[in-house]
N, C-alpha and C positions, 0 to 999 in steps of 0.2 A: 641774691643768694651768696653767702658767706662761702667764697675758695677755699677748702680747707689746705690743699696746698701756699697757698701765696699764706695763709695763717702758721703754718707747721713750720713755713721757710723765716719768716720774722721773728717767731721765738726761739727758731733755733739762734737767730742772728743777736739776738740779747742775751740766748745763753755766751756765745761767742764773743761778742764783743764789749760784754760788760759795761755797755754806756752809763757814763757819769752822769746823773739827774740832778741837776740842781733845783733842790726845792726852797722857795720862800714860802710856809703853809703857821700852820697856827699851833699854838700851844695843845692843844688836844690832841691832833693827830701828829703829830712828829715819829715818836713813837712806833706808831702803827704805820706809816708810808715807810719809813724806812727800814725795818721789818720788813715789809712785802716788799718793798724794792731788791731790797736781797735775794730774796725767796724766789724770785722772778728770774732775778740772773743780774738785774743790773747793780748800778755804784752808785749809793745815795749823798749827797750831800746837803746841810742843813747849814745853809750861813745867810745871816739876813744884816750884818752889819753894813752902815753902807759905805766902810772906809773898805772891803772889800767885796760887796755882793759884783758889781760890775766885773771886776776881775775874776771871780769865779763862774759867770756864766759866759765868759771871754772863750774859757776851754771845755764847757760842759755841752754834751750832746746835745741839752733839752733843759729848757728851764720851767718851773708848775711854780704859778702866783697863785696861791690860797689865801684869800683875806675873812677866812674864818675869825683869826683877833684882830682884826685888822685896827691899825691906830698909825698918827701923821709920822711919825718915826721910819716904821714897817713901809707905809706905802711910797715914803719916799725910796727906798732901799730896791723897793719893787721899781721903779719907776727907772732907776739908775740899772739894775739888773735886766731889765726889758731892753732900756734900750741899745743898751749892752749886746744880748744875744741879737735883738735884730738888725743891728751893725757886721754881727757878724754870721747873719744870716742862721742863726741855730734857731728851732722850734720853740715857740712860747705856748703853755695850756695854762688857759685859766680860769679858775674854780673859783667863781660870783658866789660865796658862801654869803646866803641870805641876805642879799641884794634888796630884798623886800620889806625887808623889818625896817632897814631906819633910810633917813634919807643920806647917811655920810656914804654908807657901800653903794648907792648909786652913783656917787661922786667920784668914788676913788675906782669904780671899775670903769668909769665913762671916760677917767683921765688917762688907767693902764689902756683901755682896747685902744684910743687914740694915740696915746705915744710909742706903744711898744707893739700894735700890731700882734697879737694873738693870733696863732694857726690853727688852734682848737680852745672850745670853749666850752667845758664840761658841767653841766649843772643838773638836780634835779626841777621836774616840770615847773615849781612855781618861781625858781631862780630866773628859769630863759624865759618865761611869759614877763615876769616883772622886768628883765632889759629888754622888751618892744613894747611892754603897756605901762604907760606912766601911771602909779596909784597901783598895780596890781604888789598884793600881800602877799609874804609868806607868813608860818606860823613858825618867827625865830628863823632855827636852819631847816625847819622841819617843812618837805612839802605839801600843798593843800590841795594841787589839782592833780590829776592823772597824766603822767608823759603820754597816753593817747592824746589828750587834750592840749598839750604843748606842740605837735608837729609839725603846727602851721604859723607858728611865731620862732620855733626852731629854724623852720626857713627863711623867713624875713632877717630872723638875725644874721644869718650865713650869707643871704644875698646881702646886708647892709656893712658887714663888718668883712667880707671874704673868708672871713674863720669856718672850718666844720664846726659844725654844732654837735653837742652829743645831750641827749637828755636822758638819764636816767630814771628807773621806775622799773615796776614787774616786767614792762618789757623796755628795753633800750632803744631807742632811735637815734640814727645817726644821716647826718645831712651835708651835703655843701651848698644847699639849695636847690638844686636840682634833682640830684637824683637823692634817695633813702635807703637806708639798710636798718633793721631791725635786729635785734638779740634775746629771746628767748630765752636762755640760760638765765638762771638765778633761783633764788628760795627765797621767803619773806622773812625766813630769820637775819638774811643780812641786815635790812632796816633796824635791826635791834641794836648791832654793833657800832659803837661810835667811831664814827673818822672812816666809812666804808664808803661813804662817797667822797673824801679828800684822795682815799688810798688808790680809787679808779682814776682821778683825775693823775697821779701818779702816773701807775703803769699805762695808761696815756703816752706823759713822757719819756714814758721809758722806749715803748712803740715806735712814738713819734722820731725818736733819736735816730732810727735802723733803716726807716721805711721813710722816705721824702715824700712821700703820697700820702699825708696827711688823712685823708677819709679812710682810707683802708688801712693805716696801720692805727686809728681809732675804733673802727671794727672790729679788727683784730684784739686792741686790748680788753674791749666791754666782752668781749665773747670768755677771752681768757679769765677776767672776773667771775661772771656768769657761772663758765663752768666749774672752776675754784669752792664757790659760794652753793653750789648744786651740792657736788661732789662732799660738803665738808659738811651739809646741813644733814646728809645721810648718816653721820657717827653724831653730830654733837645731841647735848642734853639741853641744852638751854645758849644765851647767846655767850655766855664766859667760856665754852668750849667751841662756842661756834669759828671766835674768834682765834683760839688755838690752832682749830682743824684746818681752816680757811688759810694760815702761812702753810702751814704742812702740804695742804694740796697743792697753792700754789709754788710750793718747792719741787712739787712730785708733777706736776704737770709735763703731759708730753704727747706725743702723737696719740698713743694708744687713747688717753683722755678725749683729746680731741673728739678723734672717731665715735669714742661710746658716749659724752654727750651733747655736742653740739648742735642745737638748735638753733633754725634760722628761718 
């Protein structure tokens, strides 16, 4: 069961303290995470060079690998910037974008969870089934099983790697292997919008920055998605509004939200 106190207290804690995110993520969604980073409360950064990526996850609260374009360039940067923040102890989340399609994203996320140790690992269900089932597909970035059907390879991964798992879908699961929390909240128009599973994996980081308890303040961000994407899918017409309405709520987000939709 979702605290909505210990919830109400962590965003107010990113309205407050503006945690710095450094994201390494992909040409598509750039855009659109740092946007809702904003929108959320915290300070997005987007630097993947790797004569500085190290140095800027040196001082940033929370670092988010997205290897949605991923290429040998990029993951080196990722690699230098992971080990970076786990040197100095700040949060790594990382987003296995279609991990299933070829075999180079199994390589290069096999390389980030070992050398940089990820604290959350944010994917939809056929991303986290393909890192525990070797040959298991996705379609592209697009998922092909149900997060119901992901929650028991969601756990293997979280006992194998120590990371919370979160797996994404109509309903959200969230793991550290042991125990589970769930997230209700959402509408299926978000699937429409592009880069809305990059932009969870995001305010993840942003969470993760505020809250040292990793499970919970991953909870906390999938809920605040959730309700955002609830809330916005009630005005929009199609998903090019959805996608407006969705920064607006998540700017507008706040207790009173909370309260009126959070399911859990």
């Amino acid at each position: 069961m979702i605290d909505k106190t210990k919830f109400k207290k962590d965003l107010a804690l990113v309205r407050k303290n503006a945690p710095l995110v450094h994201n390494i993520t992909n040409y598509v969604a750039m855009n659109n995470t740092a946007n809702a980073l904003l929108a959320i409360g915290a300070s997005p950064v987007m630097i993947h060079g790797q004569e500085e990526a190290a140095d800027m996850a040196a001082i940033a609260g929370a670092l988010v690998l997205n290897i949605g374009t991923i290429e040998g360039y990029w993951l080196k940067a990722m690699i230098l910037a992971g080990e970076s923040a786990r040197a100095h102890k700040h949060p790594i989340v990382l987003d296995p974008v279609g991990i299933g399609a070829t075999p180079y994203r199994a390589v290069a996320c096999k390389e980030i969870i070992e050398k940089c140790a990820p604290a959350v690992i944010r994917g939809n269900a056929s991303e986290i089934i393909a890192l525990v089932k070797t040959g298991a597909k996705t379609k592209g970035v697009d998922s092909t099983d149900s997060s119901d059907d992901a929650v028991d390879s969601a756990k293997i991964l979280a006992k194998n790697t120590g990371a919370v798992v979160v797996v994404s879908g109509p309903t959200d699961y969230i793991t550290d292997g042991t125990r589970v929390e769930c997230v209700k909240n959402g509408n299926p128009l978000m699937a429409r919008v592009t880069a809305m599973g990059c932009t969870a994996s995001a305010i993840v980081g942003a969470f993760v920055a505020v809250n040292p308890d990793a499970f919970e303040a991953s909870v906390h961000a999938m809920a605040a998605m959730g309700i955002c994407g609830e809330a916005a899918a009630e005005k929009a017409e199609g998903n090019g509004t959805m996608q407006l309405y969705f920064l607006d709520k998540m700017c507008a987000l706040d207790d009173a939200m909370i309260d009126k939709y959070l399911k859990a």
